[in-house]
C-alpha positions in Angstrom: 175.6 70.3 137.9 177.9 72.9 139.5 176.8 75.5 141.1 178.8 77.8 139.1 176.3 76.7 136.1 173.1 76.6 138.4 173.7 80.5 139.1 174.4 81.0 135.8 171.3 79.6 134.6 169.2 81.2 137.1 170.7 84.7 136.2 170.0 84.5 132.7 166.7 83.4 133.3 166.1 86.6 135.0 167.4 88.4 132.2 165.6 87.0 129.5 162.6 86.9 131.7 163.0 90.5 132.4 163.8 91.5 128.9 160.4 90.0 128.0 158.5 91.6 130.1 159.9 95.1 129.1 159.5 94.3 125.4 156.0 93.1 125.9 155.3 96.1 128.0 156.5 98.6 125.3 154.9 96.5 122.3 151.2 97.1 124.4 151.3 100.7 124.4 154.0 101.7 127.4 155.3 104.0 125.5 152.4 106.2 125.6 153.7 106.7 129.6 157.1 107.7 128.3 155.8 110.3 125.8 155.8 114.0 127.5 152.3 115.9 127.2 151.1 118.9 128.7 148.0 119.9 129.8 147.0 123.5 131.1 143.9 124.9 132.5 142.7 128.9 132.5 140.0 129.8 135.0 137.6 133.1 134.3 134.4 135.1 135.9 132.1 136.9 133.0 130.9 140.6 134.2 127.3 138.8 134.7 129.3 136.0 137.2 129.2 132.9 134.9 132.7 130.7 135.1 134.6 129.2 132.7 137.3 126.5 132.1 139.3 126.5 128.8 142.2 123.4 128.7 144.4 123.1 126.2 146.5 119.7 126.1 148.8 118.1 123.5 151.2 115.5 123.6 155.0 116.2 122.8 157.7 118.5 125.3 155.9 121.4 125.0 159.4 123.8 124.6 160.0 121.5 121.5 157.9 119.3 119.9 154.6 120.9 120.7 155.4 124.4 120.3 156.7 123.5 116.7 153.4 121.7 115.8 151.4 124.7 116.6 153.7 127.2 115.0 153.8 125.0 111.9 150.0 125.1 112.1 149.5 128.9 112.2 151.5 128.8 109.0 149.5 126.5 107.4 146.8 128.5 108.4 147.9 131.9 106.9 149.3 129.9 103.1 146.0 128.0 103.0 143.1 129.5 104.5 143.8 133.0 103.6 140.1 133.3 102.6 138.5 132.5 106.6 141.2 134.9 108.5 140.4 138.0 109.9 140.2 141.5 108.1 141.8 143.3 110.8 145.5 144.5 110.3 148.6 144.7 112.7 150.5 143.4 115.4 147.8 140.5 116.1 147.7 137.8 118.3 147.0 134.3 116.6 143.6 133.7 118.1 142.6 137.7 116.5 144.5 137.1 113.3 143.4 133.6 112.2 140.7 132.7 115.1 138.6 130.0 113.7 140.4 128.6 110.6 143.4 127.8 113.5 141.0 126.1 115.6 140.2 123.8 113.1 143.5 122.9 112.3 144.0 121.9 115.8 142.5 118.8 116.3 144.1 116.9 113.3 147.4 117.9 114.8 146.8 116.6 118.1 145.9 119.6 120.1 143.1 119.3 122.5 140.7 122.5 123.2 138.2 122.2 125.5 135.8 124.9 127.3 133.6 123.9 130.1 130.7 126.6 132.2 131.5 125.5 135.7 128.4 126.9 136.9 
């Protein structure tokens, strides 16, 4: 055999070896790693000292995908659930306008809300 053909064997070998590898890698849940998510954390002190963590995290670029998922969830919120929103009127924010009815929304869409006492 020439050595012409042995190096051309050996590099498609690699190839196909390395094609392999990166399929098998994406069909086992790779692709999680390539997906953008955000995660961010507030920190606060109570007037009686107690400390508290709320995190809020979601999957998807969160000037895009993520921001579009919870603005399509707020109006969801205000055309289905007009029944559990607040009676105050206004310029509201969305946590005074639709408070708990939103929050519930949240987790089927893939938002993540957590609160924690850190001491």
């Amino acid at each position: 055999m020439s050595e012409r053909v042995s190096r051309f064997r050996i590099g498609l070998f690699v190839i196909v070896g390395v094609a392999i590898i990166v399929a098998a890698l994406f069909l086992f849940g790779i692709r999680d790693a390539f997906r953008p998510t955000y995660k961010f954390e507030t920190y606060t002190t109570t007037t009686t000292g107690a400390r508290y963590r709320a995190t809020m995290s979601q999957k998807g670029d969160p000037g895009y995908k993520a921001t579009s998922v919870l603005l399509g969830e707020s109006g969801l919120t205000l055309a289905l659930d007009r029944d559990r929103l607040s009676d105050l009127r206004g310029v509201l924010t969305p946590a005074t306008a639709m408070g708990d009815a939103l929050m519930a929304r949240f987790p089927g869409a893939g938002v993540l809300l957590e609160t924690a006492r850190l001491n």
